[in-house]
C-alpha positions in Angstrom: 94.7 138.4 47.3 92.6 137.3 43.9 94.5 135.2 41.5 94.3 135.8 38.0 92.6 133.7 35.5 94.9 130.9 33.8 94.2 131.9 30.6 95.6 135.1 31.2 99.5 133.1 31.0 98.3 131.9 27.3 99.8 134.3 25.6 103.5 134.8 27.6 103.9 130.8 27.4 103.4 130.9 23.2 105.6 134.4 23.5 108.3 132.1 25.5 107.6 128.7 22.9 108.6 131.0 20.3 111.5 133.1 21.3 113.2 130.0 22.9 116.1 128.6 20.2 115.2 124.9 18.9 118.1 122.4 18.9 120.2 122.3 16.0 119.6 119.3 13.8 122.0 116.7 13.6 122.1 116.7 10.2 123.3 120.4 10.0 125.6 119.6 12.7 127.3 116.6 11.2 127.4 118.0 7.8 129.3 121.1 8.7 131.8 119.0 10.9 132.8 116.8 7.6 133.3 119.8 5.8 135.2 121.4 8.5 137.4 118.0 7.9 137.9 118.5 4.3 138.7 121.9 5.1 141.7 121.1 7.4 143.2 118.4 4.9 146.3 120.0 2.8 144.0 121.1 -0.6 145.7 118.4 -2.8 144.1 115.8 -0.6 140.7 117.3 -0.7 139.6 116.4 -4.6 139.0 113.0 -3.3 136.0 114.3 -1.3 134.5 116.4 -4.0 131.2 113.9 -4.0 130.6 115.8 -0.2 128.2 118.8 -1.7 124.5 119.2 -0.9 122.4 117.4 1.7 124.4 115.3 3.8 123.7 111.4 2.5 125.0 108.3 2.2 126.6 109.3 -1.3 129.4 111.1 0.5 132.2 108.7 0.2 133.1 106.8 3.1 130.0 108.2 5.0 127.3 105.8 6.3 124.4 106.7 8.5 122.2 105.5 11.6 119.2 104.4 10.1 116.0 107.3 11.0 113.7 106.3 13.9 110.9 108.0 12.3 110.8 109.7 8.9 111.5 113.6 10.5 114.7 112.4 12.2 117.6 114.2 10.3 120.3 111.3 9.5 123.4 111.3 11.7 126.8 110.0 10.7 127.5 106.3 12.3 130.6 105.9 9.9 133.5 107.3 8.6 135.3 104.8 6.5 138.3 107.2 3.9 141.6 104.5 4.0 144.1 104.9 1.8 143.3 108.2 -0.2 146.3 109.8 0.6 145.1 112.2 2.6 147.3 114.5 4.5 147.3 116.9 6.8 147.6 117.3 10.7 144.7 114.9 12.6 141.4 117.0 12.2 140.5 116.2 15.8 138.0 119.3 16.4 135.9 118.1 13.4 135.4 115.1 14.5 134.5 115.8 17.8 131.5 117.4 16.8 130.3 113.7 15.3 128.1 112.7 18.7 127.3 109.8 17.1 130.2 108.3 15.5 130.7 105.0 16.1 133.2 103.6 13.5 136.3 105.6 12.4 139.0 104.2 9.6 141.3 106.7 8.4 144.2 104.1 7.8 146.9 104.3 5.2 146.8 108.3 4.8 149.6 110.4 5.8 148.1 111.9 8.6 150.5 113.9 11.2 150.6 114.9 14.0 149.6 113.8 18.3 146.8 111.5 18.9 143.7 113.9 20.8 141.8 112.8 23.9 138.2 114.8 22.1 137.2 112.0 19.8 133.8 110.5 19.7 133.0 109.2 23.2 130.7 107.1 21.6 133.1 105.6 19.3 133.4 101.6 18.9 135.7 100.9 16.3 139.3 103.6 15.6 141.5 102.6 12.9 144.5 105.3 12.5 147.0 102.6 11.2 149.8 103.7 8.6 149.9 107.2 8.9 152.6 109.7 10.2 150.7 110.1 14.0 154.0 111.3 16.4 154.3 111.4 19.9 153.0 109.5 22.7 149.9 107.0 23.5 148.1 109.5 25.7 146.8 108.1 28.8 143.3 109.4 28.6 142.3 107.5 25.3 140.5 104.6 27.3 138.6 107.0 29.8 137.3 108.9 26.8 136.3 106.2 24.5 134.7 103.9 27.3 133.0 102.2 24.0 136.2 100.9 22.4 135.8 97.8 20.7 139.1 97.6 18.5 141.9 99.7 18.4 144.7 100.3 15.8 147.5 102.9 15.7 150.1 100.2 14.6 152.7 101.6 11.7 152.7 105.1 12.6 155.7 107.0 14.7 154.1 107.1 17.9 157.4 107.0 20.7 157.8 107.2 24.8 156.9 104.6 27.0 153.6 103.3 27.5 152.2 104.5 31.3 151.8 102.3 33.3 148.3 103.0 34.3 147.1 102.6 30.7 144.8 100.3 31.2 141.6 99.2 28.7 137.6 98.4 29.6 136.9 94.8 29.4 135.0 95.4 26.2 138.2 95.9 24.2 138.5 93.2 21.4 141.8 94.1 19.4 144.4 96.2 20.4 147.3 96.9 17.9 150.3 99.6 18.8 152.9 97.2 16.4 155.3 99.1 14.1 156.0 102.2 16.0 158.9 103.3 18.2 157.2 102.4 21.6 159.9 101.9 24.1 160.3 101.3 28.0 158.1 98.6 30.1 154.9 96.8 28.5 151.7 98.3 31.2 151.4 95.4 34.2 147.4 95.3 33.3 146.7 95.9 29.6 143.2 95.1 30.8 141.5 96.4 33.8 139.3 93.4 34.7 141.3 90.6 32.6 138.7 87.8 34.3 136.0 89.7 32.4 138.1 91.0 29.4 137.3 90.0 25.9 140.4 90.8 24.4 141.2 88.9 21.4 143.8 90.2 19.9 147.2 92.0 21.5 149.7 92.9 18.6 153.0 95.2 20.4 155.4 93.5 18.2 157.9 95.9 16.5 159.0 98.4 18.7 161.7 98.7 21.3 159.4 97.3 24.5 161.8 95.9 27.0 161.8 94.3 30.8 159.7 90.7 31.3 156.6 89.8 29.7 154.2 91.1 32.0 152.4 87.7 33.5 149.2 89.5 33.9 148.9 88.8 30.2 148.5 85.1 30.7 145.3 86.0 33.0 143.7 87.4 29.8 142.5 83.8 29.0 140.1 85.2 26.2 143.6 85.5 24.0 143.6 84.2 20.9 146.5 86.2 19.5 149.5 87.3 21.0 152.3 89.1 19.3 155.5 90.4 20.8 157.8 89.9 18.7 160.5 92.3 18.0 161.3 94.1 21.1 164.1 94.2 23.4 161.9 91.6 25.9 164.0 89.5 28.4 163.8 86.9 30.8 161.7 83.7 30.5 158.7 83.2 29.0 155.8 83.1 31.9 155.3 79.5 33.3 151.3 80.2 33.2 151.8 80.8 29.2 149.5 77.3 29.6 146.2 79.5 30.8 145.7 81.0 27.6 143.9 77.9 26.2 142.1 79.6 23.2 145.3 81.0 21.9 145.7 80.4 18.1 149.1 82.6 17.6 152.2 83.0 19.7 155.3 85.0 18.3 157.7 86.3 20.8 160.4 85.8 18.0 163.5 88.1 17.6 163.5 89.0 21.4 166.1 88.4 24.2 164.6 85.8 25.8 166.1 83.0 28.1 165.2 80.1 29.3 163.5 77.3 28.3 160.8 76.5 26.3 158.0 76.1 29.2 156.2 72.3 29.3 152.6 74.6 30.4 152.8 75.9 26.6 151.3 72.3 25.4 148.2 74.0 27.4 147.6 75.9 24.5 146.5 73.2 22.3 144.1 75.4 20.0 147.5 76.8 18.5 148.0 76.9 14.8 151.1 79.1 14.7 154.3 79.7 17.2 157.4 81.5 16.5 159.9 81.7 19.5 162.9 81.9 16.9 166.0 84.7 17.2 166.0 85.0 21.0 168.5 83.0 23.5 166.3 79.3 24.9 168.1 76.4 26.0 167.7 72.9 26.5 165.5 70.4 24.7 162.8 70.3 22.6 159.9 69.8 24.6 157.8 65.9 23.9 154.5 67.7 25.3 154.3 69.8 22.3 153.1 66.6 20.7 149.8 67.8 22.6 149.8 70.7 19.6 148.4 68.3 17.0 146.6 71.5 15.6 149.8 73.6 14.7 150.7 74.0 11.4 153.8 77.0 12.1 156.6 76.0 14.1 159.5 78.1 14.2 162.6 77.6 17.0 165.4 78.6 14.8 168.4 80.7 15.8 168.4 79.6 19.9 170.7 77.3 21.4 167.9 74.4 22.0 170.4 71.0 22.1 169.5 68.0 22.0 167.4 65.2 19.2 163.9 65.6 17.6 161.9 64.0 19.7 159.7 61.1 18.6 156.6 62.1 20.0 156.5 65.4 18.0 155.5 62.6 15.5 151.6 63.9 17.2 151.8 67.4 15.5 150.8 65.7 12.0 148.9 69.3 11.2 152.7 70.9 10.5 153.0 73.0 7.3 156.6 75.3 8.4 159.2 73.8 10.8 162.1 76.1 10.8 164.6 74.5 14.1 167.8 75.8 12.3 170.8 77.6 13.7 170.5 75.5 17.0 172.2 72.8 18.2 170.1 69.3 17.7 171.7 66.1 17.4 171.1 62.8 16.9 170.0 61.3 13.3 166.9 62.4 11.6 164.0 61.5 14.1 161.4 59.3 12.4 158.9 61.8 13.9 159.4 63.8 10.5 158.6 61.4 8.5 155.0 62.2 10.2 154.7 65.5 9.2 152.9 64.6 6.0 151.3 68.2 5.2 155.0 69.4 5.3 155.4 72.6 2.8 158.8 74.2 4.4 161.4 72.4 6.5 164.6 73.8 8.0 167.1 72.5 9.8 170.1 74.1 8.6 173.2 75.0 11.0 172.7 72.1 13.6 175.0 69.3 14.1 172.8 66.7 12.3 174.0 63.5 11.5 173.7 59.9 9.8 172.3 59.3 6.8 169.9 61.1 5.4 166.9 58.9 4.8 164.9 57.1 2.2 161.9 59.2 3.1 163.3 62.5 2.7 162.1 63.9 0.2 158.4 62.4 -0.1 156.2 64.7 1.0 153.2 65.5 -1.3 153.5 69.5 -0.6 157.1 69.6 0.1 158.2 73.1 -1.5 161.7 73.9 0.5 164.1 71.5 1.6 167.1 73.1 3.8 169.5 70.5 5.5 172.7 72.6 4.6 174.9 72.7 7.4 175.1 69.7 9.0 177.1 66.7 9.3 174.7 63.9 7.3 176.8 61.6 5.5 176.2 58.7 2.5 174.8 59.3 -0.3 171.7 61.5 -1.8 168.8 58.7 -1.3 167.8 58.6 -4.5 163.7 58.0 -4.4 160.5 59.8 -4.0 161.7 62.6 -6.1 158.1 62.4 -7.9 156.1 62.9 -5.1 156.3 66.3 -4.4 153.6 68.3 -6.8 155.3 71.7 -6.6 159.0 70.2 -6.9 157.6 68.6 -10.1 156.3 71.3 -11.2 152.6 70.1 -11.4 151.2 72.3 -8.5 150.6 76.2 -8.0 153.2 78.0 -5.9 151.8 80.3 -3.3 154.4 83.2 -2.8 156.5 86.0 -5.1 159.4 85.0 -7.8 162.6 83.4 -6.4 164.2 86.9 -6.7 162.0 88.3 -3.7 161.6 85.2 -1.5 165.8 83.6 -1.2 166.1 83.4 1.5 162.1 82.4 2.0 160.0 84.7 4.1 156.8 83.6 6.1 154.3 86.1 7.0 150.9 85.8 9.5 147.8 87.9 9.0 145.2 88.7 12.1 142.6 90.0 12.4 139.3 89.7 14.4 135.5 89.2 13.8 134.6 91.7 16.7 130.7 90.1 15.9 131.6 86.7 16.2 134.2 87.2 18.3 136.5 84.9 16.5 140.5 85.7 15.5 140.9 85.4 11.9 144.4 83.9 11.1 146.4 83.6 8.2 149.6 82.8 7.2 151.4 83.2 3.4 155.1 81.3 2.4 156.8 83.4 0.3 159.5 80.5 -1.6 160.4 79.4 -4.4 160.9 75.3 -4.9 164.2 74.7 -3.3 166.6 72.4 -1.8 169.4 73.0 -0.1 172.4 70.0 0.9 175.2 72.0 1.3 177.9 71.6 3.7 177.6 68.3 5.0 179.6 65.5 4.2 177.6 63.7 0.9 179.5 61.2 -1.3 178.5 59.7 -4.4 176.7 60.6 -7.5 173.8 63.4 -8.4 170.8 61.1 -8.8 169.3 61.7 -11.9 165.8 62.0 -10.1 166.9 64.5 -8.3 167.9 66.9 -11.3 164.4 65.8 -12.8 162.3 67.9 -10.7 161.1 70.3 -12.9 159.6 73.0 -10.5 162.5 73.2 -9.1 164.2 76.9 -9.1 166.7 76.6 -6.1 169.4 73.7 -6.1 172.2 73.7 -4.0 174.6 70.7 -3.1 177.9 72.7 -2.7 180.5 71.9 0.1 180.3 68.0 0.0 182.3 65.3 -1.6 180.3 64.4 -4.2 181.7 62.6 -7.5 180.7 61.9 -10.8 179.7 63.6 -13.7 176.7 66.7 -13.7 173.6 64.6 -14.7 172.5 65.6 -18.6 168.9 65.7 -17.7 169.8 69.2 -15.6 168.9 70.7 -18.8 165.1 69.9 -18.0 165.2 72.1 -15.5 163.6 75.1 -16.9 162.5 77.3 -14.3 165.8 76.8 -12.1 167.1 80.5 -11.4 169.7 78.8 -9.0 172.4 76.1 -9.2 175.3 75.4 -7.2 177.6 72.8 -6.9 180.8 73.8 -6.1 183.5 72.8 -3.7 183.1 69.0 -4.5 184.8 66.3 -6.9 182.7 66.7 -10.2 184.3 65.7 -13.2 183.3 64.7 -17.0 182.4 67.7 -19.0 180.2 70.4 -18.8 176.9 69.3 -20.1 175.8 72.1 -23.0 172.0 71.9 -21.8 173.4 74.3 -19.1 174.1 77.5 -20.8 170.7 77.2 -22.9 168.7 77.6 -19.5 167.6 80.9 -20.0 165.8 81.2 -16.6 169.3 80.9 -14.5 170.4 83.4 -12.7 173.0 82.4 -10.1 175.7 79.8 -11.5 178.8 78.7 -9.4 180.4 75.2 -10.7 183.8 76.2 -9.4 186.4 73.9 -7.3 185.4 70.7 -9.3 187.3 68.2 -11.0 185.3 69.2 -14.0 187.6 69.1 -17.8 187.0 68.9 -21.6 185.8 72.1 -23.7 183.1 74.6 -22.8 179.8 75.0 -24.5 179.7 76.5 -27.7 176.7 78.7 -26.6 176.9 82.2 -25.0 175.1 81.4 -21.9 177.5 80.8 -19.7 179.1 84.2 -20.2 176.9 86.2 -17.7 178.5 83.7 -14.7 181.9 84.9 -14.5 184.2 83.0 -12.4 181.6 79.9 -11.8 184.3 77.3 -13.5 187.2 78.9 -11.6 189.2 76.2 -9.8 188.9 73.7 -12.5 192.1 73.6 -14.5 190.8 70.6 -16.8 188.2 73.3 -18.2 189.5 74.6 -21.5 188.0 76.9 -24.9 189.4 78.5 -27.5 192.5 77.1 -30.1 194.3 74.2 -28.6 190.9 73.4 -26.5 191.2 70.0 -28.3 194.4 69.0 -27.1 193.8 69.8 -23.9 190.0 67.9 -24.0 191.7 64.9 -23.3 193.3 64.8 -20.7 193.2 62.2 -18.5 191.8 62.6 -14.2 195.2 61.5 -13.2 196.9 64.2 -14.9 194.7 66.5 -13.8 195.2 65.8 -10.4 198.6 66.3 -11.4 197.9 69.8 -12.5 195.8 70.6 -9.8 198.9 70.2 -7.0 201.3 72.1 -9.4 198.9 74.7 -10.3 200.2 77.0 -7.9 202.7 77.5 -10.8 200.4 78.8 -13.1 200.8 82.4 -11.9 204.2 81.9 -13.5 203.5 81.8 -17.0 202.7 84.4 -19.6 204.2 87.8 -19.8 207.2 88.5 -17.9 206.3 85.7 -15.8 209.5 84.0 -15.5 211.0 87.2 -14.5 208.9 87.4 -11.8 209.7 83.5 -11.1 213.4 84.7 -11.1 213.0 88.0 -8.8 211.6 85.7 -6.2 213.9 83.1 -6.0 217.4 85.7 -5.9 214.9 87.3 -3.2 214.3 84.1 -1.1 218.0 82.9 -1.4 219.0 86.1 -0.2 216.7 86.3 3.3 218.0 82.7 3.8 221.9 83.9 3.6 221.3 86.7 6.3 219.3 84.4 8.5 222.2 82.0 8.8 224.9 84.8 8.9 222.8 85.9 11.6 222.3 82.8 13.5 226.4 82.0 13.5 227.2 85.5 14.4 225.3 84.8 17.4 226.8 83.3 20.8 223.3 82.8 22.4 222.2 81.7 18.9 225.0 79.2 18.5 224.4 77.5 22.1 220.8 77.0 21.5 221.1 75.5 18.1 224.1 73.5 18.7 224.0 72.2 22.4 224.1 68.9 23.0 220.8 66.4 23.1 220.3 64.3 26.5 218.9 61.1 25.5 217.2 58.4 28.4 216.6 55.2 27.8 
């Protein structure tokens, strides 16, 4: 059979080029998907993206774009980047489906509601849906359908239910955040699916309501660098092989329910610059290998029931900035390992049992800007040097934190994030306090030392609760950022100096239960502290203040025994005086009318008394 010419099909194969539809561009695509987004915000929330009109370009906020491969390409989105423009609205998940080449996401700190979709982006690298109002559960699909994932955030949104346990994330994951939601049930066994080949850096589940053990799968992840678990319902120990994770830089597992002690493998980590294992339930000692930590600069073990004395070897961790051991129960006199801790900003040891003296050395430390030793059972006297060491006491250095009013008690807070290019953790931590010190409740005698009331940064002094005597140093009127000052509950006496009620920063006064006499200020300023002289009966103001100005310690003391009577006086007083005494004669009558009108009565009181020799 003849064949036809070729050049006969010529014409049906332009016919076909022709009537075949081309691709649509991307450009065209991507522009109509950001505009289906804007459309599905709520329309106050839509102003904000009024500079999205015309040819899709990098001048639409928040929009950046793969560079062209030749000068035809139409550009293609390669970033979304709207945070915190308030933009509500359920999650526009169809929109941004359509964006095939997304690769960066950030739509943090909007109010965006609703459950998270398994359509995003496959070729998405980097999501960001922190702080927004995202509800429901972590759906299992998210890492099958971004197999890209770099770094993931949904922390401080209302995301609830148990994790499943066969979430599970590539080993190209970097950061992974779910902290600040309402997660509950078991952590997954394997956050990671390969965690030999994982480059995790970053694993943040801290406040929510996970409970069970730490997985120990998680100390296999030795890429760690920062690990936070901290506010959950976690129990048990923490795991032996805590050691592996050698590049770890932060550890909080604080304000859990864990047991135990703290593990001897966790001087394995000795890249760490910050651990909290405060507010759960470890015993014994304090560990001497942590002195292989000379890197850390946060230490915090407070509010466990860890016994025993500060070790001297701790003396190694020289790099300490925040040591917060209180509400334990450590022994043993101040360990000469502090004194070691020369880049000291924050020390606690409040509610231990303490003891000694406190030393000469206490309070010289160059950046020393909170003192707490309250609660203990130190005795002596307030050493009384290196009260002009201390910058920010003296009130010669900068203060890094809020006012006192924000930050009594004192607050610390850690920042982290992570380089995904340089695959480094970035870690931060800010001490929100004013200049304090704190001696109260322990068993101090003697006199204020006038150094002490010369620190002129100072805005938190407390030294109630001890047995110290003496008069109130003058120079407390130097103190003029003080907003706190109490020294109650001790054996003050002399008169109250005047400088006092001109301190116009002071905000909290409580001088009570003193030995404290003479006449008050003239000034008004001590009129906004009610009741801060109460329990000192040698305090007098108004007519007759003179007389009374005078009067000598021992007849104070006289007047503080028979104060009781006080009540009596004034205005139908003694009437009252006289009610209760018909009233008490009265109940004593009937008790002995009852007592002789009773046989069993009478044979107890009065029977005879066997004496042996």
């Amino acid at each position: 059979m003849p064949t036809a010419p070729p050049f006969l099909f010529l014409p049906f194969l332009l016919l076909l080029l022709v009537s075949t539809p081309r691709p649509v561009a991307p450009a065209s695509t991507d522009r109509a998907a950001l505009l289906a987004f804007r459309a599905s915000l709520s329309p106050p929330s839509r102003a904000v993206l009024s500079s999205w009109r015309g040819p899709l370009s990098a001048s639409w906020l928040g929009v950046s774009l793969h560079p062209p491969v030749a000068d035809a390409d139409p550009p293609s989105v390669a970033g979304l980047a709207l945070p915190g423009l308030n933009l509500s609205g359920p999650f526009p998940a169809a929109p941004l489906a359509l964006l095939r080449r997304l690769r960066e996401l950030d739509l943090s700190a909007n109010a965006l509601s609703g459950e998270l979709p398994c359509s995003l982006p496959r070729s998405l690298v980097d999501l960001d849906l922190s702080r927004n109002a995202l509800v429901g559960a972590v759906p299992t699909c998210l890492p099958a359908s971004l197999p890209a994932l770099r770094t993931l955030n949904l922390s401080a949104n209302s995301l609830r239910l148990p994790l499943s346990p066969s979430l599970s994330f590539s080993a190209r994951l970097v950061a992974l955040d779910f902290s600040r939601n309402a997660l509950s049930g078991a952590m997954p066994p394997r956050i990671v699916a390969d965690p030999d080949a994982s480059g995790l850096l970053l694993l943040d589940f801290s406040h929510n309501s996970f409970s069970g053990e730490i997985p120990p799968a998680i100390t296999a992840i030795r890429s760690l660098q920062g690990l936070f678990l901290s506010d959950n319902q976690l129990s048990g120990e923490i795991p032996s092989g805590i050691g592996n994770l050698t590049y770890l830089q932060a550890l909080d597992l604080s304000l859990n329910r864990l047991s135990g002690v703290v593990p001897p493998g966790l001087a394995g980590c000795f890249q760490l610059l910050y651990l909290r294992l405060g507010g759960n339930q470890l015993t014994g000692a304090l560990r001497p290998e942590l002195d292989a930590l000379d890197s850390l600069k946060v230490l915090d073990l407070s509010n466990n029931q860890i016994s025993g004395e500060i070790p001297l070897p701790l003396a190694g961790c020289r790099s300490l900035e925040v040591v917060i051991l209180s509400g334990n129960e450590i022994t043993g006199e101040l360990s000469g390992a502090v004194a070691k801790w020369r880049s000291l900003r924050f020390l606690s040891l409040a509610d231990n049992q303490l003891s000694g003296q406190l030393p000469d050395w206490m309070f010289s430390f160059p950046f020393l800007q909170w003192l707490d030793l309250s609660g203990n059972r130190f005795v002596g006297f307030i050493p009384d040097g290196g009260f002009n060491t201390s910058s920010v006491l003296n009130g010669a250095g900068g203060v890094q934190g809020f006012p006192s009013e924000g930050v009594i008690p004192p607050q610390l807070f850690v920042s982290a994030s992570v380089d995904a290019t340089g695959m480094q953790l970035e870690l931060g931590y800010d001490l929100w306090a004013a200049p304090g010190i704190d001696l109260s409740r322990n068993v101090l005698h003697g006199e204020i030392p006038e150094g002490l009331v010369a620190m002129k940064g100072l805005e938190y002094l407390n030294l109630s609760c001890n047995y110290l005597a003496g008069q109130i140093p003058a120079g407390l009127g130097g103190m003029g950022r003080l907003r706190t000052l109490d020294f109650s509950y001790n054996g003050l006496s002399g008169e109250v100096p005047p400088a006092i009620a001109a301190m116009t920063e002071l905000e909290a006064l409580n001088l009570s239960y003193n030995r404290l006499s003479g006449p008050l200020p003239t000034t008004d300023g001590l009129q906004k502290f009610p009741g801060a002289l109460a329990g000192n009966p040698g305090i007098c103001s108004g007519e007759g203040c003179s007389a009374d100005a005078g009067m000598s310690e021992g007849k104070m003391a006289r007047s503080n025994l028979h104060g009781w009577l006080g009540g009596w006086h004034g205005e139908n007083g003694w009437v009252s005086l006289g009610a209760f005494c018909i009233s008490t004669m009265t109940s004593l009558c009937v008790s002995m009318a009852t007592l002789l009108c009773s046989s069993k009565a009478r044979s107890f009181v009065f029977q005879p008394v066997r004496i042996e020799y």
